[in-house]
Structure formats: structure tokens, C-alpha cells
C-alpha positions as CSV (number, residue, x, y, z in Angstrom):
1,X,-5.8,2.0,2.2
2,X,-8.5,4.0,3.0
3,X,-12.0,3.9,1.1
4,X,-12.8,7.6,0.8
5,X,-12.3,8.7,-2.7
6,X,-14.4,5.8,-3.7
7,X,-17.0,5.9,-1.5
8,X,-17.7,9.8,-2.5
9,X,-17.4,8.5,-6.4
10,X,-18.7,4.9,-6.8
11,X,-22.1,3.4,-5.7
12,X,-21.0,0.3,-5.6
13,X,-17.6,-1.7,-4.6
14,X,-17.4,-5.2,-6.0
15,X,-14.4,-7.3,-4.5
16,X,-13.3,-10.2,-5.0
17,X,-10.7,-12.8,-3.9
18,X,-9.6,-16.2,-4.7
19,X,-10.8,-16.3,-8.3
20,X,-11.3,-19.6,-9.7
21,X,-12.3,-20.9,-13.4
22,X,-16.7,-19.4,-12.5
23,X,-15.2,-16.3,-11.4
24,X,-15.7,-14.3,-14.4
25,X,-19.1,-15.6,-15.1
26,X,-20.4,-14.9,-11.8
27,X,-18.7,-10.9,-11.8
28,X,-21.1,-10.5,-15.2
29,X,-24.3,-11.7,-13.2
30,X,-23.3,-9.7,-10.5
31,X,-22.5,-6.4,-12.8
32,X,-25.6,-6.9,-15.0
33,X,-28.1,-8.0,-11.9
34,X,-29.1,-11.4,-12.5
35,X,-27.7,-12.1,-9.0
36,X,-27.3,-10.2,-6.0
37,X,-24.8,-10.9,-3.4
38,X,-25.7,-10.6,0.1
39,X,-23.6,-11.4,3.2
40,X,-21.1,-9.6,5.7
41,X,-17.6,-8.9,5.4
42,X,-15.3,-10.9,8.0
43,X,-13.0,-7.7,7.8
44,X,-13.5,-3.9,8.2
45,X,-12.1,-1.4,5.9
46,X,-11.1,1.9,7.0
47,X,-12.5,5.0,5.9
48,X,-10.3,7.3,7.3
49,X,-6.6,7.3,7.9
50,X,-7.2,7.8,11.3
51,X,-8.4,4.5,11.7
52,X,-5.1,2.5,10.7
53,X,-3.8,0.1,11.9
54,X,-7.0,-1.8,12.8
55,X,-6.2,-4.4,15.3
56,X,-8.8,-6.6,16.2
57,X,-7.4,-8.4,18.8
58,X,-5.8,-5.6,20.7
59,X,-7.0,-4.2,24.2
60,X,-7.3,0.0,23.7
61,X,-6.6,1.6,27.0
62,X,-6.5,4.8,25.7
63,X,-2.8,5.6,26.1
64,X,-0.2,6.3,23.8
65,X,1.8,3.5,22.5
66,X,5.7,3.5,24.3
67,X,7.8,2.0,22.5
68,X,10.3,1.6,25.3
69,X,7.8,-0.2,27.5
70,X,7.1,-2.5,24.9
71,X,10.7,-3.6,24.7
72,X,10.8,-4.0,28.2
73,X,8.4,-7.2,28.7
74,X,10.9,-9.1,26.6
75,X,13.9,-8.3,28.0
């Protein structure tokens, strides 16, 4: 999933997880600016293909991935 198209035709990206029974009444005061969320996301998302997968605990070394070495350390 990348974030593109949206981010050339929206202003704004509201997400939200975990909805409870408040959930819709705190959307409206976001939407009509009685409150304004502020924080940091605890995940990044993409804005270019190029950029999947995201791993956030992997090591980049720089070289290709080899499948056949991977196998390798298990056998």
C-alpha cells in the first residue's frame, strides 16, 4: 500500500484503529475541529513502491537478497 494517490489528492489522512463505542463521536470533533489530534505514528507508511517491504528490524548491507544463502543457515 503505498500513499501516493492520496497524498497528491487529500490534505488530510484520518486513521483509525480499534474503534470502540466514543469512536464515532470523537471522528466528528476531529472532522469539524473542535479537537486536534497531535502525536507520532509508531509505524511508517510507504510512499513509494520502492520502499516495500519495510523491515524495521533488519540489518541493510546493501546486497541483494540470495535466496539460496538464506536456505543455507538452516540446513
Amino acid at each position: 500500500m503505498t500513499l501516493m494517490w492520496e497524498h497528491e489528492h487529500s490534505a488530510v489522512i484520518l486513521e483509525t484503529w480499534f474503534g470502540e463505542t466514543e469512536t464515532g463521536n470523537v471522528i466528528a470533533e476531529v472532522l469539524f475541529g473542535i479537537y486536534n489530534p497531535a502525536g507520532k505514528l509508531t509505524i511508517t507508511f510507504p510512499r513509494h513502491v520502492g520502499q516495500i517491504p519495510l523491515y524495521y528490524n533488519h540489518k541493510h548491507t546493501g546486497r541483494p537478497f540470495d535466496p539460496a544463502h538464506f536456505i543455507d543457515k538452516f540446513k
